[in-house]
N, C-alpha and C positions, 0 to 999 in steps of 0.2 A: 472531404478530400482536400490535399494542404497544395500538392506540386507533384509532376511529372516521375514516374519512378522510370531511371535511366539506367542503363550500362555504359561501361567504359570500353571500347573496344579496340584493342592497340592506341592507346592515350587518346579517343576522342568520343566522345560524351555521346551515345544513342539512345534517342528515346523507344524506350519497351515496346508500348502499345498505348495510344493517347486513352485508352479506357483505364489504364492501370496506373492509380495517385497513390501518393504516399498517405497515409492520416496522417493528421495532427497527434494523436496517439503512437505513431511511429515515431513521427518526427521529436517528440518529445522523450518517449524511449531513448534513443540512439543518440540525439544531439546533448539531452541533460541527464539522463539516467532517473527520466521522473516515470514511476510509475503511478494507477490507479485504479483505486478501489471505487467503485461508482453503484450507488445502487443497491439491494439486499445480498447480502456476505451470506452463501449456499456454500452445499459442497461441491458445486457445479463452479464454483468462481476456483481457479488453478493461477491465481495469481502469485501466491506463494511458490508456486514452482518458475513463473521467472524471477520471480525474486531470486533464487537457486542459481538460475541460470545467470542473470547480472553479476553475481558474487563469484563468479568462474573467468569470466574477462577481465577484470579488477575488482579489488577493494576498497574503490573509492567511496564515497558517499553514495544509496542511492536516496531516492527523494519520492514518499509515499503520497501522494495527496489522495484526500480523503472525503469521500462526500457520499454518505450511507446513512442511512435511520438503521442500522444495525442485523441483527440476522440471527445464522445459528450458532448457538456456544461454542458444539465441537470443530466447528470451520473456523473458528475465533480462534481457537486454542490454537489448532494448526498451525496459522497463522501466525501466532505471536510466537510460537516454539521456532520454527523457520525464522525471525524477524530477529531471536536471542542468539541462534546456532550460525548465523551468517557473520563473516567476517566484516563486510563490510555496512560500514555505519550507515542506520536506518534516519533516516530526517524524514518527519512526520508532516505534513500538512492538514491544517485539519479546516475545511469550509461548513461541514453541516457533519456531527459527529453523533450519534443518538446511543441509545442503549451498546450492544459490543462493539460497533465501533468506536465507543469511545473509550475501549481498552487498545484497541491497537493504536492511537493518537497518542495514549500514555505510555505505549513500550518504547517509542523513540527515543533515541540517541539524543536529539535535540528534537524538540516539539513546536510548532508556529500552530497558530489560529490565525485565520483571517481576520481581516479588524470586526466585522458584523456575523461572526462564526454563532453557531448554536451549538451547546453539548447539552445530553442529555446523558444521565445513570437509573438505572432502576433495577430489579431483584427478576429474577427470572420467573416469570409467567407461566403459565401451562394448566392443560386442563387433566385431571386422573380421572380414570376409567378401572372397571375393574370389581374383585373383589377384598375383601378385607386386607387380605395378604399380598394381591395387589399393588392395592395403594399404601400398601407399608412399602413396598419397594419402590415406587413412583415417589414418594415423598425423600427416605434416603437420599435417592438419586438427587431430587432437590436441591436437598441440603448440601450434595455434595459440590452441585455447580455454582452455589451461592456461597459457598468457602472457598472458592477457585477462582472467584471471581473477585472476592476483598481481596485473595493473597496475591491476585495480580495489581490492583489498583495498592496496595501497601506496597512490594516489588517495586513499582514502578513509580513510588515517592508522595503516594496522595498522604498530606500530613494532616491523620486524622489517627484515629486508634480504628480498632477492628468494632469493636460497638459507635462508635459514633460515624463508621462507612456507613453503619448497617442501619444504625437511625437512618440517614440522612438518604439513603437507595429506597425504605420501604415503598416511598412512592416516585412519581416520577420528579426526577432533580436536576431543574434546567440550571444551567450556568452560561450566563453572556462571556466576552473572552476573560475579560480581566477578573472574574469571579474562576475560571478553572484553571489559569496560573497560579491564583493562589490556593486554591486546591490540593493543586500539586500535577493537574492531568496536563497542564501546557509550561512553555517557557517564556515564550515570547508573542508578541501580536506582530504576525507578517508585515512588514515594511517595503516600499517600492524600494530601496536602496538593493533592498536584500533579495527580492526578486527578481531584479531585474540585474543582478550578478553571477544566479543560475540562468537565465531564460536569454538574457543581454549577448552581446557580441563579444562581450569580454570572455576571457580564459574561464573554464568552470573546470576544475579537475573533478578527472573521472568522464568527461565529454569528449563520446566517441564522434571523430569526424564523419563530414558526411559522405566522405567513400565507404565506409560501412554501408551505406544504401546505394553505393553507387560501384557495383563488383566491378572489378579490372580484367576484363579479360583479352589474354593476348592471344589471337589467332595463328602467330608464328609458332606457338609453341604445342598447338595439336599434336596428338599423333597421328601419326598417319595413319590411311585407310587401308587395312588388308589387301593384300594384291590374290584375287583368288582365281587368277589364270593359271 
């Protein structure tokens, strides 16, 4: 919990209920438009629908930080399809980026690593079950999320060819920061200048004030109560 979540009540500042704080998650929501991906990427994570929802207020930049060992392909895919389809420009962060998330790191508009970031790529896993016929469709399948997956990371600028992704994914493929800029999956290594012009006291466009958490409301302007005499 970060600070006091208030109302405004004919211009002066009430507090809620001293139980009821803002996060840090809010607060970084609404003040810089940073969202986050934290943790294993399910289809339970609906992050992508505010993303939706950020892209309805402006389109200003919003700011993904990124800190997952990876997850499910099809919650990936969502995900990057929403990340393409939004107008407004996706800025990536990326601290600990592992198997699929370190595709959504590379669908960014612009891309940062933390200076001591880890990315990891590898080929999709899984176990088949079944019979003959089966696992002839279990493999297909495979094959198909494993060509969905080069033709994101090619898409998204890794300057390699489609066989030399595919060498280089068979096993797992750590890259420190400045090994997956040149890659192609990052741009830059995060700098205090540059965060601290999102995050700092200075102007950040696309930074909703903090009367968005602080609703206005005027009591002159009720309606009145039914008169039921």
């Amino acid at each position: 919990m970060f600070y006091p979540r208030t109302f405004r009540i004919n211009g002066k500042e009430v507090l809620v209920d001293e139980t009821q704080m803002i996060s840090y998650r809010e607060h970084l929501n609404f003040h810089c438009r940073m969202l986050f991906i934290s943790g294993v990427i399910t289809g339970e994570v609906e992050m992508h629908n505010t993303l939706m929802a950020f892209d309805t207020i402006s389109h200003d930049p919003i700011i993904l930080v990124i800190t997952s060992a990876g997850g499910d392909l099809d919650s990936t895919f969502l995900f990057y399809d929403t990340m393409k389809l939004v107008k407004s420009p996706i800025i990536t962060v990326g601290r600990y980026c592992a198997s699929a998330a370190a595709l959504l790191l590379a669908a960014g508009k612009k891309r940062y690593l933390f200076p001591h970031a880890k990315v990891m790529l590898h080929l999709l896993t899984g176990s088949t079950i079944g019979d003959s016929h089966d696992l002839d469709i279990q493999h297909a399948e495979l094959c198909k999320y494993r060509n969905k997956v080069i033709d994101i990371l090619a898409e998204c600028g890794v300057k390699k060819s489609r066989e030399e992704i595919l060498s280089d994914i068979d096993r797992n493929f750590w890259l420190e920061p400045q090994e997956a800029i040149d890659y192609g999956l990052a741009d830059s290594i995060m700098d205090k200048e540059t965060w601290q012009k999102w995050t700092g006291k200075g102007e950040l466009d696309g930074r909703i004030s903090k009367s968005r958490l602080t609703p206005d409301i005027d009591l002159h302007s009720c309606p009145a109560e039914p008169n039921n005499d």
